[in-house]
Residue frames as a rotation matrix with the C-alpha (Angstrom) as fourth column:
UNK 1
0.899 -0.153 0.411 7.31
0.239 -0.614 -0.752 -21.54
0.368 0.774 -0.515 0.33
UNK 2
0.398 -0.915 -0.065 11.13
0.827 0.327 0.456 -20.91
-0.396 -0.235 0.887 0.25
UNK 3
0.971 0.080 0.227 13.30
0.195 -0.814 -0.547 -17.93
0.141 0.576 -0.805 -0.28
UNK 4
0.491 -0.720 -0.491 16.87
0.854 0.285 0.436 -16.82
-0.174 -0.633 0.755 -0.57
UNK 5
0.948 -0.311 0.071 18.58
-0.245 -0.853 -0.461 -13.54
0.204 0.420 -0.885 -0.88
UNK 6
0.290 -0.947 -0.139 22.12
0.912 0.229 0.341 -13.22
-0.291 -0.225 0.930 -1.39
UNK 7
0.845 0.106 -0.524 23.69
-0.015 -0.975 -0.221 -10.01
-0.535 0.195 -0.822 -0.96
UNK 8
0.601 -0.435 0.671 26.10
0.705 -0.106 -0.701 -9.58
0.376 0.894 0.243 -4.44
UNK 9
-0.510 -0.858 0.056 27.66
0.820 -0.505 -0.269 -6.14
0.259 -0.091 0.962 -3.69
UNK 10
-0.938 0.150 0.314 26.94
-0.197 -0.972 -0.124 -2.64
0.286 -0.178 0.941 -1.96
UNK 11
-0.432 0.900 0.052 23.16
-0.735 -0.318 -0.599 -2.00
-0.522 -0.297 0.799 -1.85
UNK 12
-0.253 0.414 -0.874 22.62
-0.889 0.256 0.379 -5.02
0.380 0.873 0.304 -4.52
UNK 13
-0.210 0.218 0.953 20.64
-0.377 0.881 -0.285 -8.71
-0.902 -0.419 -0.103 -3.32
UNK 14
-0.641 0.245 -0.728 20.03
-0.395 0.708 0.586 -11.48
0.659 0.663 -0.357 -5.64
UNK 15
-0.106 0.897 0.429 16.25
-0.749 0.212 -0.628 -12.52
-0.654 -0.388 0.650 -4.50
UNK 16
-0.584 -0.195 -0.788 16.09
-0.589 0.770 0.245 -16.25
0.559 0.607 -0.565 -5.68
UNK 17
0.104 0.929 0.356 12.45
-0.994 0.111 0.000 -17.93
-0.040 -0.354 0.935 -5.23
UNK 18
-0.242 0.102 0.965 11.58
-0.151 0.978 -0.141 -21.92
-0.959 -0.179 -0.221 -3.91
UNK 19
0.663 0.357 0.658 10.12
0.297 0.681 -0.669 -22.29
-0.687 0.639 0.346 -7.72
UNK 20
0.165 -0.654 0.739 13.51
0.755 0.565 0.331 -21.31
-0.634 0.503 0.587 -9.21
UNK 21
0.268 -0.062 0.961 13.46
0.840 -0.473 -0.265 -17.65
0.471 0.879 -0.075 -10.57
UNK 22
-0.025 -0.429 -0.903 15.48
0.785 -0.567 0.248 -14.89
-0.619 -0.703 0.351 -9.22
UNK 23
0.769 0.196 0.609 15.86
0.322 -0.941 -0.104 -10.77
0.553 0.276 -0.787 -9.37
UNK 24
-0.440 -0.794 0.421 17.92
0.542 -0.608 -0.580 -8.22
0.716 -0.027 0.697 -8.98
UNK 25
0.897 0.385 -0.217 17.45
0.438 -0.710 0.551 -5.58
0.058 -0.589 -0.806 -5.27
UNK 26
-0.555 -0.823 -0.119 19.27
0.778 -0.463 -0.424 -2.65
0.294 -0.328 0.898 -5.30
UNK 27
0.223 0.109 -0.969 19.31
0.576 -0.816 0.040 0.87
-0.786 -0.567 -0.245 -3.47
UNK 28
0.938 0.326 0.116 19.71
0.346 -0.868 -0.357 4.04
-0.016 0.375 -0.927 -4.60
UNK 29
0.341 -0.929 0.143 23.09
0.343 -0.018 -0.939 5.83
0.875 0.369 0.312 -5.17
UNK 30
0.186 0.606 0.773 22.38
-0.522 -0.606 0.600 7.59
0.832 -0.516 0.203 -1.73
UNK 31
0.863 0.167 0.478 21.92
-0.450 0.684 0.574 4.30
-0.231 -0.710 0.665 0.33
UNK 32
-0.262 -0.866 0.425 25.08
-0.737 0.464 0.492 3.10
-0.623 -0.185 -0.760 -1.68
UNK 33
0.273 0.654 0.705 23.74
0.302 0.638 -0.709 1.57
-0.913 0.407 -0.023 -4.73
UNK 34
-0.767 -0.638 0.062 23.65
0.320 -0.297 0.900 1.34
-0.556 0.710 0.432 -8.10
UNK 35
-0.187 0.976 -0.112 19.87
-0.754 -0.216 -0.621 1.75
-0.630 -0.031 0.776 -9.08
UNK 36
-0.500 -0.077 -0.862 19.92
-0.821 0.359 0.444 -1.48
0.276 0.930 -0.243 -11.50
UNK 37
-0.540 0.765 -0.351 16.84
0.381 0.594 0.708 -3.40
0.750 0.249 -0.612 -10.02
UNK 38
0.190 0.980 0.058 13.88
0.220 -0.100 0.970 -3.07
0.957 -0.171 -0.235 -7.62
UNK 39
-0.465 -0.096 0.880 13.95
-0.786 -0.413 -0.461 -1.63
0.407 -0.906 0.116 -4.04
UNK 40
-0.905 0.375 -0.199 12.72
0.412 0.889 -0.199 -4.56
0.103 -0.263 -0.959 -1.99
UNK 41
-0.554 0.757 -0.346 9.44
-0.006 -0.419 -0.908 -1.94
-0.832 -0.502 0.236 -0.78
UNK 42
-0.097 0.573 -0.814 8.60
-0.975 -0.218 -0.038 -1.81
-0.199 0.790 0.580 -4.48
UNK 43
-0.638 -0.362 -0.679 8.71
-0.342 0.924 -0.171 -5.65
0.690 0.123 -0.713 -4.49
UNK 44
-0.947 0.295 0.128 6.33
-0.077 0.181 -0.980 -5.55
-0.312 -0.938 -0.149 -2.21
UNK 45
0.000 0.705 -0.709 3.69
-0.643 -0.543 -0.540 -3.28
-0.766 0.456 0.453 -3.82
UNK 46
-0.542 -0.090 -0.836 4.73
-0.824 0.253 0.507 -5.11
0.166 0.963 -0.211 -7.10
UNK 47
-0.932 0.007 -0.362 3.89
0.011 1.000 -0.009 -8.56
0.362 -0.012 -0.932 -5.53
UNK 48
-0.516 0.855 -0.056 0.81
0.244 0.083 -0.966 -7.36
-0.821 -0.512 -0.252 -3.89
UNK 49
0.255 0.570 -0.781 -0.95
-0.825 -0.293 -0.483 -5.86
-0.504 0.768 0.395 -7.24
UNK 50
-0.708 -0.251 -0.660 0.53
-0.582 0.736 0.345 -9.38
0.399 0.629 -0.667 -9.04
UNK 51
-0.992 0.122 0.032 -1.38
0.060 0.681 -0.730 -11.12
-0.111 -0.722 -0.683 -6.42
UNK 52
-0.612 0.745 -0.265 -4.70
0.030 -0.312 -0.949 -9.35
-0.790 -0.589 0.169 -6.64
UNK 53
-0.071 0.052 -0.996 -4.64
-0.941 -0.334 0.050 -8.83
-0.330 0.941 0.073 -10.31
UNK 54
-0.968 0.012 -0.251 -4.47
-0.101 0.895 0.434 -12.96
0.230 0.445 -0.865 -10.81
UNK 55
-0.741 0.670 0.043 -7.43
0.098 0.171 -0.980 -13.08
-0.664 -0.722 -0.193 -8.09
UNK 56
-0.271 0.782 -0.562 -9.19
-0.441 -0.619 -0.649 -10.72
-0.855 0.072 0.513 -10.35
UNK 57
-0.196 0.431 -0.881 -9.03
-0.980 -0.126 0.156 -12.53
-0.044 0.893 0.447 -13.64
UNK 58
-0.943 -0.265 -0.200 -9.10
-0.243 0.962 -0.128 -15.68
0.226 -0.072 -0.971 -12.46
UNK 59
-0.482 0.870 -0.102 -12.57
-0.077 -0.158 -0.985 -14.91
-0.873 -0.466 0.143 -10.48
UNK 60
0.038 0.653 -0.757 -13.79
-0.671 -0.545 -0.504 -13.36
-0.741 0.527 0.417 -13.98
UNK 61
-0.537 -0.401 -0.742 -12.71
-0.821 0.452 0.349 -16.25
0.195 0.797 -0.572 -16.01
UNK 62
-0.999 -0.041 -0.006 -13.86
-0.038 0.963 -0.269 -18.56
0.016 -0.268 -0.963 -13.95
UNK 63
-0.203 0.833 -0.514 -17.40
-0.060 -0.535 -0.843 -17.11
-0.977 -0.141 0.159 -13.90
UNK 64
-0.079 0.055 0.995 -17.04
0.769 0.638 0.026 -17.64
-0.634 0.768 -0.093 -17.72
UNK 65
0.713 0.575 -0.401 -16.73
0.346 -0.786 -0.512 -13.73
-0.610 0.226 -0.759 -18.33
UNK 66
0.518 -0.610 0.600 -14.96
0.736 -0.041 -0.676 -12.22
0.437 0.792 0.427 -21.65
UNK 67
0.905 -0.137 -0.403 -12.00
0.118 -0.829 0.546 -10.45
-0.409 -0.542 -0.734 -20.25
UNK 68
0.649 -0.682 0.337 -8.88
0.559 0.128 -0.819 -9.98
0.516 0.720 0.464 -22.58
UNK 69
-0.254 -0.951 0.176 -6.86
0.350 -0.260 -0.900 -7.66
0.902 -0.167 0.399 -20.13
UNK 70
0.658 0.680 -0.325 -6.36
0.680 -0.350 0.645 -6.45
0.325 -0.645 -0.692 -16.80
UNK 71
-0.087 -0.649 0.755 -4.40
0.243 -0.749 -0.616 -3.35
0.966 0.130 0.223 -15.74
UNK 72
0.571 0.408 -0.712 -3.55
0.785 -0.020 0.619 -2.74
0.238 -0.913 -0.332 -11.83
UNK 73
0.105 -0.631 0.768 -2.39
0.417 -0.674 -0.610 0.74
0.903 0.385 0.192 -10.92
UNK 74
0.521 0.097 -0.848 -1.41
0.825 0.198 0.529 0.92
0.219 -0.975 0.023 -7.51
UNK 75
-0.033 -0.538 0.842 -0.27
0.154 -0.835 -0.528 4.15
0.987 0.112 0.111 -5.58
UNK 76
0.433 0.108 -0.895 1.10
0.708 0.575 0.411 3.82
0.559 -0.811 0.172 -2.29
UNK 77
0.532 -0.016 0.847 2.27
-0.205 -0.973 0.110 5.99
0.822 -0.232 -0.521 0.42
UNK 78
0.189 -0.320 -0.929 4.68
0.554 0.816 -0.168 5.45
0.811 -0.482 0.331 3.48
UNK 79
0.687 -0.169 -0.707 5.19
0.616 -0.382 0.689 6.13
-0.386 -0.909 -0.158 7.00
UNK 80
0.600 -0.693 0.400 8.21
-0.426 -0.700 -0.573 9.51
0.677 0.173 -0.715 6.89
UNK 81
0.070 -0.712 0.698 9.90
-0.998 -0.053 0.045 7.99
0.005 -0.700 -0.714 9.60
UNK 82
-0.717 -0.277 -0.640 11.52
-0.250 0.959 -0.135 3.99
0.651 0.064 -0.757 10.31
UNK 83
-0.620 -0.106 0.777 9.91
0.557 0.637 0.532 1.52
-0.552 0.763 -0.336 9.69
UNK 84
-0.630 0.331 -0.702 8.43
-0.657 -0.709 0.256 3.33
-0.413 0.622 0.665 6.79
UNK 85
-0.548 0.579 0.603 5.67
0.344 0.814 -0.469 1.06
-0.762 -0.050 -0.645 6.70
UNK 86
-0.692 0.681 0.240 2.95
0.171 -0.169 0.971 1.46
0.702 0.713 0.001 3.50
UNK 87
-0.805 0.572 -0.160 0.30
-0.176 -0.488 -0.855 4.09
-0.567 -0.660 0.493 5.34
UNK 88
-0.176 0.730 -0.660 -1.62
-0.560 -0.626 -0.543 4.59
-0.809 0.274 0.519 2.30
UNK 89
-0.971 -0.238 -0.008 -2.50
-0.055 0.191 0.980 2.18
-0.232 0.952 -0.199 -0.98
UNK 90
0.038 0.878 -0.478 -4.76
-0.473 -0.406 -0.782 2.84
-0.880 0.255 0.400 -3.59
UNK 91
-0.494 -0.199 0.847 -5.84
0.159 0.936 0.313 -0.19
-0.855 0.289 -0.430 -6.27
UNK 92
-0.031 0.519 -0.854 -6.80
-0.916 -0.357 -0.184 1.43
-0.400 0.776 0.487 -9.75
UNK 93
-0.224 0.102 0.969 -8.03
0.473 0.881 0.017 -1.92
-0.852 0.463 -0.246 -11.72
UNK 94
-0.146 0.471 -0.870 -8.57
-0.978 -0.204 0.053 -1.14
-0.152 0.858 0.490 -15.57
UNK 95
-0.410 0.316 0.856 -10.54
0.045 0.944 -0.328 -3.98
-0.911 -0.096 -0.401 -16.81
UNK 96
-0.454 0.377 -0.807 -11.04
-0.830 -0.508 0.229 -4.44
-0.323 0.774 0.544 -20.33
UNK 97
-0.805 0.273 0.527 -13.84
0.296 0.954 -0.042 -7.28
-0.515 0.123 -0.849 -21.97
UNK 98
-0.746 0.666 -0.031 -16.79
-0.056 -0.017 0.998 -7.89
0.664 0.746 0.050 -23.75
UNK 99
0.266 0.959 -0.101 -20.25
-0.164 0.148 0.975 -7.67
0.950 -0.243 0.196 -21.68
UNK 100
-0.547 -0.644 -0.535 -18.67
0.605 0.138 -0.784 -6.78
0.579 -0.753 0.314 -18.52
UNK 101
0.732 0.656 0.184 -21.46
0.237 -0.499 0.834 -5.80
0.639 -0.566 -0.521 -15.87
UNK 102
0.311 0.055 0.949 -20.76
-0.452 -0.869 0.199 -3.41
0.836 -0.491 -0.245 -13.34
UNK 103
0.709 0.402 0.579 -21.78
-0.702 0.482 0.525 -5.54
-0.068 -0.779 0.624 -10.29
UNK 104
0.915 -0.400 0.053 -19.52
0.404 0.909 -0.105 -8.86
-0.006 0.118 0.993 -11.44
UNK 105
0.338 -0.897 -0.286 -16.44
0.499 0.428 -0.753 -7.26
0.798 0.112 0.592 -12.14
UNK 106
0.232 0.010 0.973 -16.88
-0.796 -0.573 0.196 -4.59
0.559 -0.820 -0.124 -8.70
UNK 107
0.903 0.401 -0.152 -17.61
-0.313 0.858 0.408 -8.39
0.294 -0.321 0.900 -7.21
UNK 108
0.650 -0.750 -0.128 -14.57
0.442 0.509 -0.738 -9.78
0.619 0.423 0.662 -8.30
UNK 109
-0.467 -0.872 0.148 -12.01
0.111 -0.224 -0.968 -7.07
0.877 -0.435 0.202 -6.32
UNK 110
0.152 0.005 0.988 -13.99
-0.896 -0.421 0.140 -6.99
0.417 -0.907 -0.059 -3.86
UNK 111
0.894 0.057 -0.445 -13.71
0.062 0.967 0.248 -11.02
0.445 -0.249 0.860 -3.25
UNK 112
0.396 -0.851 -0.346 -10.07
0.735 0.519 -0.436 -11.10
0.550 -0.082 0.831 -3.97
UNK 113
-0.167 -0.068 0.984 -9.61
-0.391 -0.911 -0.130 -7.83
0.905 -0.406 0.125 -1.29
UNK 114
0.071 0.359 0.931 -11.42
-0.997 0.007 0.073 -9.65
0.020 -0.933 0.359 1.71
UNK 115
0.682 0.373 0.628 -10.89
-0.534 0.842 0.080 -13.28
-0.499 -0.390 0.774 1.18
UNK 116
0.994 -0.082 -0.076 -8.37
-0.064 0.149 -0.987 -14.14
0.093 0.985 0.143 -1.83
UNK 117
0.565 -0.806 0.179 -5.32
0.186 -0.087 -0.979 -12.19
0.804 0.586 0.100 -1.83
UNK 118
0.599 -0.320 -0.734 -3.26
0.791 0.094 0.604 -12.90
-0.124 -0.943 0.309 1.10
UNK 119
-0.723 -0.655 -0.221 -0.74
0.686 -0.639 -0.349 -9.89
0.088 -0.403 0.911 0.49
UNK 120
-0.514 0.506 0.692 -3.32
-0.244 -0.860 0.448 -7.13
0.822 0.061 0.566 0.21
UNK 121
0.474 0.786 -0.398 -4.94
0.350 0.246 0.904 -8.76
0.808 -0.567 -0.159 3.46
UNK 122
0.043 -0.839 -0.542 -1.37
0.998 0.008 0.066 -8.82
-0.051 -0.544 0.838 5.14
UNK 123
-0.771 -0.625 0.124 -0.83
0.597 -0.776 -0.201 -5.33
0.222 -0.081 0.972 4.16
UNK 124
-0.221 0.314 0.923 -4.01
-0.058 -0.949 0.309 -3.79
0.974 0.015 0.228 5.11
UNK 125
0.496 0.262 -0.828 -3.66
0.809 0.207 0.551 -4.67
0.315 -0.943 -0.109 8.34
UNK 126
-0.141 -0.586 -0.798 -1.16
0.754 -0.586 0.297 -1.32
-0.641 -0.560 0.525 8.38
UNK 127
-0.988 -0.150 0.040 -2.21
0.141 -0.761 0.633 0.61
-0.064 0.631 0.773 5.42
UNK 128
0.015 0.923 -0.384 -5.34
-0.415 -0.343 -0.843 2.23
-0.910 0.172 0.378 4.30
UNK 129
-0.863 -0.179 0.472 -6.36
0.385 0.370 0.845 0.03
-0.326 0.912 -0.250 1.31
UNK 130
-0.152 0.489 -0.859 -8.65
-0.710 -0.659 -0.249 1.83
-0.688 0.572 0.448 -1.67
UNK 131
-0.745 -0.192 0.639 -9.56
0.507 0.461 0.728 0.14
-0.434 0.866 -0.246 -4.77
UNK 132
0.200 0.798 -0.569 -11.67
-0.550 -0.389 -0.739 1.59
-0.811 0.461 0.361 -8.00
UNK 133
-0.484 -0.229 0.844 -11.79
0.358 0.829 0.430 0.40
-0.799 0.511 -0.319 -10.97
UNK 134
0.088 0.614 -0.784 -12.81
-0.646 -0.564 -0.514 1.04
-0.758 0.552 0.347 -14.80
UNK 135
0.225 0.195 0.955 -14.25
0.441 0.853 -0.278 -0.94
-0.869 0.483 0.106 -17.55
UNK 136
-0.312 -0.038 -0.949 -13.33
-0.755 -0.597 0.272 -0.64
-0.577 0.801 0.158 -21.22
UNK 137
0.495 0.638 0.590 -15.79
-0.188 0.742 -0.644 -2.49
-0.848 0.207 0.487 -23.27
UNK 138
-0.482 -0.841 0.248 -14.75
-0.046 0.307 0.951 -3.96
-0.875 0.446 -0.186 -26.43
């Protein structure tokens, strides 16, 4: 896997991935920014709930269960002082399907949590990691 950033101007980076799609990082006005894309820390969080969230329907799909949406709501917390590492994150899954048991789709984050999703592994190795979840049947 391949990355490049190129810093653009002030607080702004052009983030520009090995399979060819790129984003906008900027800072705050504060740090010397303009606010007109993602803090790299939220890029983090963003990429870890992308990660976990495939894990999760991918598990349930593959299992052959009716899921039509999934919804990851992550709330995270950091060190006050440098490196302001992520102390605290908390994985809200909404899961929405037909004839979703309890047990299968609990299963499912807990797989892609402990075996699956390599950022949420990486990052609880410094944060407290949570997860809950709710079903909405269809």
């Amino acid at each position: 896997m391949k990355a490049r950033i190129k810093w653009v101007e002030n607080a702004k980076f052009l983030g520009e991935s090995g399979s060819g799609h790129s984003v906008i990082m900027d800072g705050p006005p504060d740090s010397g920014g303009n606010n007109l894309g993602f803090r790299p820390m939220e890029m983090l969080l963003l990429g870890m709930g992308g990660c976990t969230a495939f894990d999760v329907v991918h598990i349930l799909k593959k299992g052959h269960h009716q899921v039509t949406d999934c919804q990851v709501i992550l709330d995270a917390e950091r060190a006050e002082t440098d490196p302001k590492i992520f102390t605290k994150i908390h994985v809200h899954f909404i899961v929405k399907g037909s004839n979703l048991a309890e047990a299968i789709v609990n299963r499912a984050i807990q797989l892609s949590a402990e075996k699956y999703c390599s950022a949420s592994i990486m990052l609880k190795k410094t944060a407290e990691m949570t997860h809950d979840y709710e079903i909405i049947k269809e």
